[in-house]
N, C-alpha and C positions, 0 to 999 in steps of 0.2 A: 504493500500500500504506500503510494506517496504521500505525504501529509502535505497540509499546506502551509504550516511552519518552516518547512524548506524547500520553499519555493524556489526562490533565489540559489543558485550552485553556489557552494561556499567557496570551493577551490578552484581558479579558473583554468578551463582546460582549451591548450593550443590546438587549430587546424589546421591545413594547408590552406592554404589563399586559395579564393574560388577561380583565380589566372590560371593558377599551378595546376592541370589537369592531368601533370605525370604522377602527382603524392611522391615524388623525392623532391631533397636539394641538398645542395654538399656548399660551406660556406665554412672560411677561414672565422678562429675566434678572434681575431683581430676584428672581421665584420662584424658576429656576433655582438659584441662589447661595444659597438661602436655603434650598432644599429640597433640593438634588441636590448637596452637598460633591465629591463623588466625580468629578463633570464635569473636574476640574484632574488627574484622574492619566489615562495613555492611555488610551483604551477603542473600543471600534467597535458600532457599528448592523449592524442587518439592516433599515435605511430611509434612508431620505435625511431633512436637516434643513440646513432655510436661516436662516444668522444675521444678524439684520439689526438690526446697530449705529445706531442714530439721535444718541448722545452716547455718548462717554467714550473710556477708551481700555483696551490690555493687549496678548495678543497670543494668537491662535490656532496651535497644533500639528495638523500635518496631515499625516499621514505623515512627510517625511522636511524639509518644508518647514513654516516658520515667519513668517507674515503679520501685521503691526504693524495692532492693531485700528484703524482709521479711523473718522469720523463718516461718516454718511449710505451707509452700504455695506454688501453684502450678500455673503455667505461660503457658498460651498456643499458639504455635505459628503456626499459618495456612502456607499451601505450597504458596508460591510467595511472602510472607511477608519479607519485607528489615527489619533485627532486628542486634544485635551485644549483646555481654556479655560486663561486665564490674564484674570480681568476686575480691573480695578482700578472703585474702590469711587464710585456714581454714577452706573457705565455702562446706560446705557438702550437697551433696543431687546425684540425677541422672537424666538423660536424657535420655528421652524415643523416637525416633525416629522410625516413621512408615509411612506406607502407607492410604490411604482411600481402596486400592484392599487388601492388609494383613488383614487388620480389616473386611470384608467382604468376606473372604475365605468359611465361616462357613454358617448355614442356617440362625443362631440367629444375628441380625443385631443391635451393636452398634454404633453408629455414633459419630466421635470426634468435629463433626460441634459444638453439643447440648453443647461441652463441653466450659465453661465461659473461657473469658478472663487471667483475675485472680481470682483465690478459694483459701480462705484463711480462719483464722478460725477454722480448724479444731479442733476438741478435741484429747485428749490423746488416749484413743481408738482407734481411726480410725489413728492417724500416727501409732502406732505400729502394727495395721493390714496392713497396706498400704507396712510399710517397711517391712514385713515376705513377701508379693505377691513380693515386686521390688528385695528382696535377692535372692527367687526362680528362678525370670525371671532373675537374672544375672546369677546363676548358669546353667539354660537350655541354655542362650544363649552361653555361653564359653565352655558347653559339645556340642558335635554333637551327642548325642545318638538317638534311635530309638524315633519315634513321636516327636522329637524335635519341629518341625513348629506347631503341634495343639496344646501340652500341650502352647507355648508360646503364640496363641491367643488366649486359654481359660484365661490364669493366665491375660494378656493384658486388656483383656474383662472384668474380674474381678475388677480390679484397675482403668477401668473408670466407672463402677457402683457404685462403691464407692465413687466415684468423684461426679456423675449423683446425687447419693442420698442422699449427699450434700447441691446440689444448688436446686433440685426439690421434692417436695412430689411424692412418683409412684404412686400415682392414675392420678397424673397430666399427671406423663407421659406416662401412657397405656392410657388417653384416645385423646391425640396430638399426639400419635405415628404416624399416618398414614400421617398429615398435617404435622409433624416435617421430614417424608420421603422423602416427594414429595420435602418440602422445601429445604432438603439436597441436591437432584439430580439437582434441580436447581441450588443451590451455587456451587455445582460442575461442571458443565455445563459451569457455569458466568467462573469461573475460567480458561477453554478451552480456553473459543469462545469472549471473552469481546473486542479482538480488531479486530472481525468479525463481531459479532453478534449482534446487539445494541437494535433490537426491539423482545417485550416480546411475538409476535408471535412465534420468532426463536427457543425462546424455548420451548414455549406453544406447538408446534407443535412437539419438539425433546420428552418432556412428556406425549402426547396424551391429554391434557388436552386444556380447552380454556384459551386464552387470562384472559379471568375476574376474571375466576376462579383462576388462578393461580395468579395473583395478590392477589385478595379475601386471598389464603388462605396460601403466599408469607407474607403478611400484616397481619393477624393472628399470626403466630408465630413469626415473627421477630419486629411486629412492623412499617414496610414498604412495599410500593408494592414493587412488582417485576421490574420494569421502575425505581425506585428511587434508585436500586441496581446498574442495568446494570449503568445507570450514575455516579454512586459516584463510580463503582469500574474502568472505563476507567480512574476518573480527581482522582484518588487514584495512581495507574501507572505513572501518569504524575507527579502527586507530587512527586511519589517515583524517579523517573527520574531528575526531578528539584533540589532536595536533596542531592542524592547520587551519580550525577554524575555531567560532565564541557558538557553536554548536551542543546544544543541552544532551542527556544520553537522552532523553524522550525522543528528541528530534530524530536523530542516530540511526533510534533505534524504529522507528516509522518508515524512515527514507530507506533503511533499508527491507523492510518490508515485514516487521515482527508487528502484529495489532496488540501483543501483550509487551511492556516495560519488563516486568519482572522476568517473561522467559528472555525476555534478551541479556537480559542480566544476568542468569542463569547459563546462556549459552555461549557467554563470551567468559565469562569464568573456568567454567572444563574448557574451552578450546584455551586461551592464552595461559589458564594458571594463575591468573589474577581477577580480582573484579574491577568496574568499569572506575568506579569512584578513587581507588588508588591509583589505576594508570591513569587516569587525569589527574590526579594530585604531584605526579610524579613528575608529568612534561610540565605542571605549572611552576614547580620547585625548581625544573632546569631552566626555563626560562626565564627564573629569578633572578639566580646565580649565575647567567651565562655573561 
């Protein structure tokens, strides 16, 4: 149920320009900073965007965790995630903003789910290969020339296999390719439906798969069922809400779709371990003292 107490979105969430009818663009943090002030207060996408620091330093907000910017590393930031910059003055690198449908235009299917957290690390090699694919893709994105949109999600698709072959051996990953799929359309799926859809039939059903199995093979790749997903990503929302906004748990717990207070209370207590009243006493205390 939506209430009408939160009406108004508390936390604003970025789109592509209604111009931009690829859903990418790749832009130095120098533009960034220059053009986009507003990146340093919280905010969230409906795309994904990879930050890839080549010098300087500051520090990345991301949900509920906070990552000390490094040289030579790459930050990834999922669509509805509450994040903000913090760049000190120098820092070089770009931002690569896209879609999960841009990236799956093509037959050949890379997925930005598989890509880490943070990837860091890397050798010399591979940053001056990485930087030749991100100067190309900055040059096709500021030409409009002919095949502009394929050559940009070949060079795109490029630059996260590189990424991929990084953090995983490829035999690892052609032979989880197919349970790293299923597992993608589910997270994407979670993403939709999470203050709809709370049991793992909903989208066992949306996959053509069962229940068990999709847990089974949800728990395979990630490490967790699919049931321990859908829970952590509803009281993930609420956090993000309790955080970033003057958002009461009443409100919270309406927007996201509980008609009773007390069961949400009840249900964000077994999922995080705490109840709702001390994790907000808690951000209020950091933000005291910060």
């Amino acid at each position: 149920m939506y209430h009408p107490a939160f009406a108004t979105e508390k936390i604003p969430v970025q789109k592509f320009h209604k111009e931009n009818k690829l859903s990418f663009e790749i832009r130095t943090t120098e533009w960034l900073q220059q053009h986009m002030p507003q990146v340093s207060k919280p905010h969230r996408h409906d795309y994904y965007e990879l930050v890839w620091i080549i010098t300087g330093s500051g520090t990345i907000q991301a949900d509920m965790e906070q990552y000390e910017i490094a040289e030579n590393t790459v930050y990834r930031i999922k669509p509805g995630q509450v994040h903000s910059f913090s760049m000190n003055e120098g820092t070089k690198g770009y931002i690569l903003s896209f879609s999960n449908e841009f990236l799956y235009l093509s037959d050949e299917k890379t997925d930005a789910v598989n890509v880490p957290t943070v990837i860091d690390g890397m050798d010399e090699d591979m940053v001056i290969e990485m930087g030749i694919i991100a100067r190309q893709m900055t040059r096709e994105f500021d030409n409009y020339l002919v095949l502009r949109s394929e050559i940009l999600k070949g060079l795109l698709k490029i630059f996260l296999m590189y990424l991929t072959r990084h953090t995983k051996p490829v035999t690892e990953q052609v032979a989880q390719s197919r349970n790293k799929e299923l597992t993608a359309k589910f997270f994407s799926l979670l993403e939709k439906n999470f203050m709809t859809s709370r049991m793992v039939t909903d989208y066992a059903g949306e996959l053509a798969v069962t229940p068990n199995y999709l847990n089974e093979i949800v728990k395979k790749v990630s490490g967790f069922a699919a049931s321990y997903h859908i829970q952590q990503r509803i009281v993930l929302e609420a956090k993000r809400h309790a955080t970033y906004s003057d958002a009461s748990m009443k409100e919270i717990a309406y927007h996201l779709g509980f008609d009773d207070v007390a069961h949400f209370s009840k249900f964000f207590k077994n999922v995080s371990g705490s109840n709702f009243t001390d994790f907000k006493k808690s951000i209020t205390s950091q933000v005291a003292f910060a």
